[in-house]
N, C-alpha and C positions, 0 to 999 in steps of 0.2 A: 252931468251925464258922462263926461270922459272921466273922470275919477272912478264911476260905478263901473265903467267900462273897463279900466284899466283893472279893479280888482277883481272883474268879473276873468278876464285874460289872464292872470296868474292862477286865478283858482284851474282856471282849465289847463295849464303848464305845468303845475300841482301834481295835476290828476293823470297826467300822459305819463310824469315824471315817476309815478308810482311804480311803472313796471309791471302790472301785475297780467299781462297776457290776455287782455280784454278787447273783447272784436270793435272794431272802427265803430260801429254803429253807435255802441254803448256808451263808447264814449264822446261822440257827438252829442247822444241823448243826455249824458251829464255835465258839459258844457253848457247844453240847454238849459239846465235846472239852476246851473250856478247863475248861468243872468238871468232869470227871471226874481234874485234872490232880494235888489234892490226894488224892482219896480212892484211885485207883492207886497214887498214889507212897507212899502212909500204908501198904495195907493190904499193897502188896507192898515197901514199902522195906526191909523185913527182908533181902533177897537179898544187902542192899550189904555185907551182913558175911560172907556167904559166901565163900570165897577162890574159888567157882568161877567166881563173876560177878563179883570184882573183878578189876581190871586191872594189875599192878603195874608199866606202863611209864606208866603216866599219873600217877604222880607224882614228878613233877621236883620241881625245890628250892624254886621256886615253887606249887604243887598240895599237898606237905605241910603246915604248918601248916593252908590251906585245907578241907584230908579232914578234919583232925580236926575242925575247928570244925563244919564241916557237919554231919557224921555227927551229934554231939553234937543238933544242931538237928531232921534226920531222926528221931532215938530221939523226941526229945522230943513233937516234932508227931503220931510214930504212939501213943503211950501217950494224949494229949490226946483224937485223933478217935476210938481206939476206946472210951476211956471216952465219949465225948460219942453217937458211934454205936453202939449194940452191936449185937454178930454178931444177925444173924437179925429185928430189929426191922424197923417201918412203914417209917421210915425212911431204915435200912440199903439193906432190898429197894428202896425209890423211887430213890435214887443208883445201885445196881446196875443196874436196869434200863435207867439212861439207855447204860448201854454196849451192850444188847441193841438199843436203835434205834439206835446207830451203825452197829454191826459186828455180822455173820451169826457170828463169835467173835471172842477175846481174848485170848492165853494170860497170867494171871498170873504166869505166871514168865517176870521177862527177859529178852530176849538176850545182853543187857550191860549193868553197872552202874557208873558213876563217880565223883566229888564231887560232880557237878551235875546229873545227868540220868542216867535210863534209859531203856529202849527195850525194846517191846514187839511185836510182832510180832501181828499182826490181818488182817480180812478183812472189808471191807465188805458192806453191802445189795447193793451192785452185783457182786461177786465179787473187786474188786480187791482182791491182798495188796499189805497194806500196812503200814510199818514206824513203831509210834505212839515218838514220843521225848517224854518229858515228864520237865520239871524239877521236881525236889526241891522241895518244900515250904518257906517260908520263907528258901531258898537270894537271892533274890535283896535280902532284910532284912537279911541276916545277912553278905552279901559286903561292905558299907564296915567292918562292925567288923570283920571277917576281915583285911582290909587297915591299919586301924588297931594290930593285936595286932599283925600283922608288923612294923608300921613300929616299933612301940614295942622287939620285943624285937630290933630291929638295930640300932635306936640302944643298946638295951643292953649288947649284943655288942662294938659295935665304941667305948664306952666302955673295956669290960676290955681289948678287940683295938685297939686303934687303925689298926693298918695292914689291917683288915677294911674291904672297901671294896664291901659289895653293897647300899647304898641303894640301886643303880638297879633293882633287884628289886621293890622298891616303885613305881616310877615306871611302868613295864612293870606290874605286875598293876592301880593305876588305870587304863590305858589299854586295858587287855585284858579285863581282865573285863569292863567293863558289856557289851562288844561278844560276848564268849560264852554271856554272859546271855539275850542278843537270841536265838531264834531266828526271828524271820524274817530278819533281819542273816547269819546260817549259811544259811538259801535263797536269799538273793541271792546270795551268795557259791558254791553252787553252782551255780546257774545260769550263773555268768558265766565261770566257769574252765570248765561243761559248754562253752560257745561259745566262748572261749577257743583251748578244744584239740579243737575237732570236727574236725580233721583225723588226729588220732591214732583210728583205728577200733577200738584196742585198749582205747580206754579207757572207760569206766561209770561217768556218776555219775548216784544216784537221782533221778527227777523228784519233785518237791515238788508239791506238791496245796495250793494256795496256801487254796483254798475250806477247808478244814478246817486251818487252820495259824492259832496267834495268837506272841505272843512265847514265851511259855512251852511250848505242844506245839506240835511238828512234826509232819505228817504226810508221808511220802513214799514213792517205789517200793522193797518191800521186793525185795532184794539179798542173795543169800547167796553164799559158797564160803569157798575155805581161806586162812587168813592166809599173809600175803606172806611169810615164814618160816619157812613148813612145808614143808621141803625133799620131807620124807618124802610129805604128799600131793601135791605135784606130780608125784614119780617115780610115785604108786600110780594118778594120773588122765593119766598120758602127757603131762603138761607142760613143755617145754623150760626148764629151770631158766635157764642164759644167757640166752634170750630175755626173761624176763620181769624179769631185774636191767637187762639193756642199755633194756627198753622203759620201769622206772623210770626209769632216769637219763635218757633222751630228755625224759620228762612234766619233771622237775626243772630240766633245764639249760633248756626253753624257758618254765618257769615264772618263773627268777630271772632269766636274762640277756637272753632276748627280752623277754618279757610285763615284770617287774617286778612279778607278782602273786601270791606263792608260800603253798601249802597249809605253815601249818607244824607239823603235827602228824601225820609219817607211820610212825606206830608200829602196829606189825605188827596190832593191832587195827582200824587204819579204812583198811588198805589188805588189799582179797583178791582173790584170783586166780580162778579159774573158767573149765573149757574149755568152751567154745560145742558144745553137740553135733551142731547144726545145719552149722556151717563147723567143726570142727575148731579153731579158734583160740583162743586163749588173752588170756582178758581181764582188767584189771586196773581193779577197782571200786576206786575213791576215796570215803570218807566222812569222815563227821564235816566239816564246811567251815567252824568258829564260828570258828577262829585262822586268821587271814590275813596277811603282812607285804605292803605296799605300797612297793616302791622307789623314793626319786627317780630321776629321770634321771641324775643327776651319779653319786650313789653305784653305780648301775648301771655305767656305763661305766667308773668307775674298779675294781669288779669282775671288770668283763669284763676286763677290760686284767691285772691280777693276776692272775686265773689261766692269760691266755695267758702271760703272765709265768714260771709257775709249771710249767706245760707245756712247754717251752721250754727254760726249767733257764737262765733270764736271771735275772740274779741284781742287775743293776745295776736294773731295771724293777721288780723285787721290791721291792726297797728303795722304791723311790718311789713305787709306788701304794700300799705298805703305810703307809709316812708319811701318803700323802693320803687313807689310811683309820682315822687315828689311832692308829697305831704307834706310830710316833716307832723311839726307839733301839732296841724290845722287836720289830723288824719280823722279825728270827731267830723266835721266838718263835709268834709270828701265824702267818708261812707252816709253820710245823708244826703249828698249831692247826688251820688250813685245811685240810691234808693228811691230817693225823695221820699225819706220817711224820717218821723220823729227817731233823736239818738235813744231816748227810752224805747223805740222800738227793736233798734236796731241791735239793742242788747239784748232783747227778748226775744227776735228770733221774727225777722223780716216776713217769713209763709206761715207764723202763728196766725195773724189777725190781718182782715183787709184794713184798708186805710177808712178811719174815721173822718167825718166831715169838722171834729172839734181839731184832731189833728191835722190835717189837709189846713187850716185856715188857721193854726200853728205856724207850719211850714213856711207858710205868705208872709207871714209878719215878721216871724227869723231872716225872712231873706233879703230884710230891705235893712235890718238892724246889723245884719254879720255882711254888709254889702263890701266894706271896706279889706275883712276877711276876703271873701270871697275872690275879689279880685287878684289879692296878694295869690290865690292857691291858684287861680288862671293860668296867673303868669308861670308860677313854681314847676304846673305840673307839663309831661311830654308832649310835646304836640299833637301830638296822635289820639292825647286824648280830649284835645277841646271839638272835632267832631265824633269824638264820641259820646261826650254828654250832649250837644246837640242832638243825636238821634235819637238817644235815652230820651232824652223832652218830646220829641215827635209820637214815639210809639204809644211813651206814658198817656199823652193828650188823645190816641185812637183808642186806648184803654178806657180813659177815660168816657170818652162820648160812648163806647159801646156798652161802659157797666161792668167790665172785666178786668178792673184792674187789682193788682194783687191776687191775680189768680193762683192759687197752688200748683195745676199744671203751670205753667209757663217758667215756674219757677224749679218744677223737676225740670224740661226740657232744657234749662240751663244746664243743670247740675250733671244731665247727663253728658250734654257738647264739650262741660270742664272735663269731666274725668275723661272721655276719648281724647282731648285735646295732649293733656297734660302725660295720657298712658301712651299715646305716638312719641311724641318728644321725650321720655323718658328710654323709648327702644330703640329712639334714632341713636340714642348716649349711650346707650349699654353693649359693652361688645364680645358679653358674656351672654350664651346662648339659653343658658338655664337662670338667667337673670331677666331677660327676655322673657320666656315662659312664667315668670314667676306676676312678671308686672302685666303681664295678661291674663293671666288667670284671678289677680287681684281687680282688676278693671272689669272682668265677667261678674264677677261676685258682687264688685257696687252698683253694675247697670243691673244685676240681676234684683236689688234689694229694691233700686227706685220703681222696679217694675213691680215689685210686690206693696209697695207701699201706695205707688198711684192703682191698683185692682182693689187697695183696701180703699183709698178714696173714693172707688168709683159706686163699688157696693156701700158703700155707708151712707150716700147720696141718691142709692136708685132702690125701684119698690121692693127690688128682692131682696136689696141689705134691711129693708126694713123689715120686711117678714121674716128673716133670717135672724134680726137682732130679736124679735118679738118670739119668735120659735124658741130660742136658747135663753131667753127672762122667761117665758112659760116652764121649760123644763126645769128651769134654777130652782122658781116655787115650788113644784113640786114634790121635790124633793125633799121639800122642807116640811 
């Protein structure tokens, strides 16, 4: 208990130390939330062995070792504080109570459980629901030897493997973790992608209550509906299944090739959908905001440029931006990583044909034969880009369960984010005025073309392209 007490006292030194002009009151109330951070997570962390509150998309290859180490630490800390507190003492009741001056209630059982935090759902003095996220107990002690055990058994590994080449799994979880540890580092980071993309009105992300938030608990606007995956409640709440895959890939392609600031953890868990009963419309909440990737400029633009490449079915531009993205000769390879499509397709032309089930179950059996490739191009390629094919795998997988994958939209909604991306960066370079005008008037005329090509899409798939097609074959014969 003096250890949890001792980190509960720096969080609150933390949070004084912020400066940020906040009434005495507020921050007594967030004091309050940082200790009750061990005694929640102690006395409900039992949940995290439930399969109903564990998540089993949240552990990648990196998150494994992690779970376990954690878990082990969680056991440990709740056997520790309930011997030190028992049920029903002076004690006990004093720390309970302090959740009764936060919150009007609290449900002990929570929403969601992970390797690093849970989430608890509550209701303020004030009435606000709100959604309490508090980290694991000793999680953030126990994160450098977690990172240590890795490093050690991949040097182990790739002693016996030699041609095992995932050191940089290690280099990626120092850099990642302290930053998911943070959570006030996850409220900036929603804040800024909230501002980011206030132009998309489809989209929710929770406001943060800065006043009751330290690095450890988060407090924010509690958020519900159904996971981005659940085809089945979409149909059962009238939501347009297309609309809400095409309204993802809009949020994504303006996250990685306009912005350069991309959410990368969009697993069906911290993305859900929700119809507005008010308007009718269909909204797509975004959560979870602790993993972030930051693109440079350069690697930006040489992405953009590959996958208009790839769109296109240019095959000489493929080659080059995938070298200038650390390819080299393995650039076959890459563009099907990127795709997840057969190399004959991807010479054909990616938004020809959706994905076949003989090619899909191609793809499976390449990937375990070029494994030894693959890793060599892991290693080779930017960092930047190893979550970005993580999220690539994420979105492809809601495609997938929803039926919409390989959609023709989603794959204009790229093309148009490259050409804005690529026609800004081009005017930031230009310091010729009529050179300017020139690469904006060229950037009008390609958004102009995709928007006539998705209108011919649209009619050629709806009743009126048909009677339209059927009207101009009647007039053909006649003619004749």
């Amino acid at each position: 208990m003096c250890e949890a007490e001792g980190e509960q006292a720096a969080g609150a030194r933390e949070l004084k130390c912020r400066g940020t002009g906040r009434a005495q009151g507020s921050s007594v109330m967030a004091r309050r939330a940082l200790k009750l951070a061990s005694l929640v997570a102690a006395t409900s962390g039992i949940y995290l062995y439930g399969n109903k509150f564990l998540d089993p998309n949240d552990f990648g290859v990196v998150r494994v070792g992690r779970a376990i180490a954690t878990t082990a630490v969680i056991t440990y800390d709740y056997l520790t504080s309930l011997r030190s507190v028992p049920y029903g003492s002076e004690e006990y009741d004093f720390l309970k109570s302090q959740i009764k001056e936060l919150f009007v209630s609290f449900e002990d059982t929570p929403l969601g459980a992970a390797s690093l935090a849970q989430v608890h759902k509550a209701v303020l003095q004030d009435g606000r629901t709100v959604a309490v996220k508090i980290q694991h107990p000793k999680v953030q002690a126990q994160s450098s030897k977690d990172i240590l055990l890795m490093e050690v058994l991949l040097l182990v590994v790739k002693q016996i493997f030699p041609d095992f080449e995932f050191m940089w799994l290690v280099e990626e979880a120092k850099k990642n973790l302290p930053l998911e540890l943070d959570f006030l580092n996850e409220g900036r980071n929603a804040e800024k992608v909230a501002h980011m993309l206030r132009n998309f009105d489809f989209l929710k992300v929770p406001r943060i209550y800065w006043e009751l938030s330290t690095r450890r608990v988060l407090l924010m606007e509690f958020m519900e509906g159904g996971q981005v995956n659940d085809r089945a409640y979409m149909e059962r709440n009238g939501i347009n299944v297309n609309e809400i895959s095409r309204n993802l890939g809009k949020l994504y392609s303006e996250m990685i090739f306009v912005n350069g600031f991309v959410h990368c953890d969009p697993h069906p868990g911290n993305v859900l959908v929700k119809k507005c009963p008010a308007s009718g419309k269909a909204h797509i909440i975004l959560l979870d905001h602790g993993l972030y990737q930051v693109l440079s400029e350069s690697f930006r633009m040489d992405y953009c440029r590959l996958w208009q490449a790839l769109i296109k079915a240019d095959m000489k531009r493929v080659q080059k931006y995938s070298r200038r993205l650390g390819a080299g000769d393995l650039y076959p390879l890459f563009a099907c990583m990127l795709t997840a499509r057969s190399w004959e397709s991807v010479n054909r032309g990616i938004d020809r044909s959706p994905v076949s089930a003989t090619e899909d179950v191609e793809i499976r059996s390449n990937a375990a034969a070029y494994l030894p490739q693959i890793t060599q191009l892991l290693n080779n390629v930017p960092r930047q880009m190893l979550l970005l094919l993580k999220t690539n795998d994420l979105l492809r997988g809601i495609e997938s369960a929803l039926h919409t994958r390989a959609n023709a939209s989603s794959f204009l909604n790229m093309s148009r984010c490259c050409i804005r991306a690529v026609s800004t960066y081009q005017r930031s370079k230009s310091h010729s005025l009529y050179r300017r005008a020139q690469i904006s008037l060229t950037e009008a005329l390609s958004l102009w073309q995709i928007n006539l090509y998705e209108l011919f899409l649209w009619l050629k798939g709806s009743q009126l392209g048909n009677w339209v097609i059927a009207l101009l074959s009647r007039m053909h014969h006649s003619t004749y």
